[in-house]
N, C-alpha and C positions, 0 to 999 in steps of 0.2 A: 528477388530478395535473397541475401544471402543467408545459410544455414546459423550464420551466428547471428544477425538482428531479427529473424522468425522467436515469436513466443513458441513456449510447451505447455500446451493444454492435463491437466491434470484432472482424469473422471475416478468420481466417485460411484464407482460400479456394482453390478450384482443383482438389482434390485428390479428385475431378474437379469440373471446372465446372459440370456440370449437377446434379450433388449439391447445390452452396452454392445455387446458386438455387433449389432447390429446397425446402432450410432457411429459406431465406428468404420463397418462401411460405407454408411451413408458419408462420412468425411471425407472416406477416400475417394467414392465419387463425386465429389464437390471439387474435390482440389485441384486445379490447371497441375497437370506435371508427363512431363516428358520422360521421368526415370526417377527411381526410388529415391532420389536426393530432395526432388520436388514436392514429397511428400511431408506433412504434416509429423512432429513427433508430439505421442500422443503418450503420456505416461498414466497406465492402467490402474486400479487397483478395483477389479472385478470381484467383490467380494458376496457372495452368496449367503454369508454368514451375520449379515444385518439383521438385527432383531425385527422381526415380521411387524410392517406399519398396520396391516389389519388387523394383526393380534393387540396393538396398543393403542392404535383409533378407534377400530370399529368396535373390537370386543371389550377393548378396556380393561385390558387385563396382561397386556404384553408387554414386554421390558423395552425402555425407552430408545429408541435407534437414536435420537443425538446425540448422548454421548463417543457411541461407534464412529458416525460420517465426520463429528471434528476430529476425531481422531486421525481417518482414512486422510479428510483435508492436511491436516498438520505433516503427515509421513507424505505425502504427493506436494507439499510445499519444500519439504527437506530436500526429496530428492530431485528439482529441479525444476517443477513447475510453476508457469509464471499468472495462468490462472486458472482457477477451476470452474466443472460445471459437474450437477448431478444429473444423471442419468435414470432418472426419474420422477415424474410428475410430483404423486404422493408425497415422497422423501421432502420434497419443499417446507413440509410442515415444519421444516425442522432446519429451514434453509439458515434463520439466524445461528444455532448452536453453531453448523460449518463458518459462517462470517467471520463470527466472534471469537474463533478457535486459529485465526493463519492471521497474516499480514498480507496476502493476494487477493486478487478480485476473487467473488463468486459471482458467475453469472446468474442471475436469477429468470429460470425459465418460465414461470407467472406474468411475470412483467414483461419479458423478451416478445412468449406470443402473444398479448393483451396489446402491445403496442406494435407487433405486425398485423394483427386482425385492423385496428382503428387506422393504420397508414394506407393499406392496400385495401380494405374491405370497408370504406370510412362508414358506408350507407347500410350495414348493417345493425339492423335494433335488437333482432333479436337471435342469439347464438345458440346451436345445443353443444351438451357436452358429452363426448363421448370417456368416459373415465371409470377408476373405482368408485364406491360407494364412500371412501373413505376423502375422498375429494371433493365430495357435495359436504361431507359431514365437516369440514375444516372452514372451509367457505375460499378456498385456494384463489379460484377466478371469482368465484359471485363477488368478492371484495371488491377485488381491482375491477371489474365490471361495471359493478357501483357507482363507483368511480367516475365513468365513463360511460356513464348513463346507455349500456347494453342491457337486454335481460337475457340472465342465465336458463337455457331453456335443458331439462333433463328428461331423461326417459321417465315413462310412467313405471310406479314400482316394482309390477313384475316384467318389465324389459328391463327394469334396472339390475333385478337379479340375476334373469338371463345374461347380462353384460358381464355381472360377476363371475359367473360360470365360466363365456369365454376366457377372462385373463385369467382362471385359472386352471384352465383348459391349456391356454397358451402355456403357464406355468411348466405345467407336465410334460409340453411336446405337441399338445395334438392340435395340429392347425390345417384337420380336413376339413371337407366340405360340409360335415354337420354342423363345425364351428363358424366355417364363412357364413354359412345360413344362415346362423341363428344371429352372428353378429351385424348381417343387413338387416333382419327382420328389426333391430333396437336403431339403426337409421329410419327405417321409414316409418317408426314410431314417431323419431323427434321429427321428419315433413308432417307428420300429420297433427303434430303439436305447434307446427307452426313456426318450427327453426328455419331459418334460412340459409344457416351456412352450420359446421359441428366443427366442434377441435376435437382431435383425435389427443387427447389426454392421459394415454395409458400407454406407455414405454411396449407392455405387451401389444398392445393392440398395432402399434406401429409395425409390429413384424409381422401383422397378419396382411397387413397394406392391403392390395388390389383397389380394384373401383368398385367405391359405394356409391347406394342411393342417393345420397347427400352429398352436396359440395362439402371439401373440408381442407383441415388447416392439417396440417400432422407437428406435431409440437418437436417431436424426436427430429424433423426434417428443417425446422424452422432453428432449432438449436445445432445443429450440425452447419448450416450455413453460417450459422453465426460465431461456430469456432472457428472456422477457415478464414471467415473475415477479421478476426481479431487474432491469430495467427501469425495472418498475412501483412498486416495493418492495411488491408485493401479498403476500407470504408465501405458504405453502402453495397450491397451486391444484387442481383436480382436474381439469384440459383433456387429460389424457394418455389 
C-alpha cells in the first residue's frame, strides 16, 4: 500500500507515558515492513498532563479529564490524523467527550476487546479483569459483558488493592520482581475465583507483560493490531 492511501492513526497519549510508548512498539511490531517507509505514521500526543482519572473516579474529587482528551482529539484531528485511539483503558470513561469533540473515527477499546474475547474465546463464561479499581467502579466491560452474557470476574478486595499498587508502582518506574510477584499473586487470585481467561486492562500492566498464571487477553496488544489493520486497510488479521 502506498504512503498516500495508508491512514494516520492519532493517540491520545500519556495516561501513563510509558504505556503509549509502549503501544507504540507494539505497532511497530505488528507492521509487515522491509524499511521505515513501511511503517505506520503514528501522530503522538503523549500528554502526562491529563487530569488523574483516579483523582476524579475513584476519589471524586479530581478535575474532569474529558474536557483535556477532546481537546488532544480535535489538535490530532487538525494535524492530520484519520483516526484516533486512546491509549488507555480507564480514559474510556470518557470515550464519548473525544467522539463528540472531532469528525474521525474513535476506536473504542471496550468494544474492540469485548468483541475479540466472544470471536476467538466464544466458550468463555466467565472472564477476570485485571485493571484499576476505577474500571470496576465505571462498569467499562461489566456493561458490554452484560451484554454478552459473560461474567465479569474481579479480584478479591485486597488483591484488588495490591493491583492498585502495581499500576502505581508501574507509574513510578519500578517494574522488579516484588512488582511481577505480587502482580501474579492477583492472577492466581482470579484462577481461583474461577476465571477462565483475564484481560490485562491497565495500559500499565501491559508493559509489565511476561507470562502469567492466567490465560490472557492484553487489551494494549489487541488495540495495536487493530491500528495496523485499519492503517493498512488489511481487514481481519490474526497478529493478536
Amino acid at each position: 500500500m502506498s504512503q498516500t492511501t495508508e491512514k494516520i492513526v492519532g493517540i491520545i497519549g500519556g495516561m501513563g507515558p510509558e504505556a503509549t510508548v509502549d503501544l507504540m512498539q507494539r505497532i511497530i511490531a505488528l507492521t509487515p515492513a522491509l524499511d521505515d517507509m513501511d511503517h505506520i505514521r503514528c501522530i503522538v500526543d503523549n500528554n502526562p498532563k491529563v487530569p488523574s482519572r483516579i483523582k476524579a473516579i475513584i476519589e471524586g474529587k479530581g478535575e474532569d479529564p474529558g474536557p483535556c482528551m477532546a481537546d488532544m482529539g480535535k489538535r490530532l484531528e487538525s494535524w492530520g490524523a484519520h483516526f484516533l485511539v486512546i491509549a488507555c483503558n480507564t480514559a474510556h470513561y470518557y470515550y464519548d467527550a473525544v467522539q463528540n469533540a472531532v469528525n474521525i473515527p474513535v476506536i473504542n477499546l471496550i468494544d474492540l476487546v469485548s468483541d475479540h474475547l466472544t470471536s476467538h474465546f466464544p466458550e468463555q463464561g466467565r472472564v477476570g479483569i485485571l485493571a484499576s479499581p476505577a474500571v470496576a467502579m465505571t462498569g467499562l466491560y461489566a456493561k458490554r459483558f452484560e451484554k454478552l452474557g459473560i461474567r465479569d470476574i474481579w479480584p478479591d478486595p485486597e488483591y484488588q488493592e495490591r493491583l492498585l499498587g502495581v499500576i502505581k508502582s508501574v507509574k513510578k518506574g519500578n517494574t522488579g520482581s516484588e512488582i511481577q510477584d505480587a502482580y501474579h499473586k492477583v492472577c492466581e487470585n482470579l484462577l481461583q475465583k474461577g476465571a477462565q481467561t483475564a484481560i490485562v486492562a491497565c495500559t500499565e500492566l501491559s508493559v509489565l507483560g511476561g507470562d502469567l498464571p492466567i490465560n490472557a487477553i492484553d487489551a494494549a496488544q489487541v488495540l495495536a493490531a487493530k491500528i495496523v489493520q485499519t492503517a493498512k486497510n488489511t481487514g481481519n488479521r490474526n497478529d493478536m
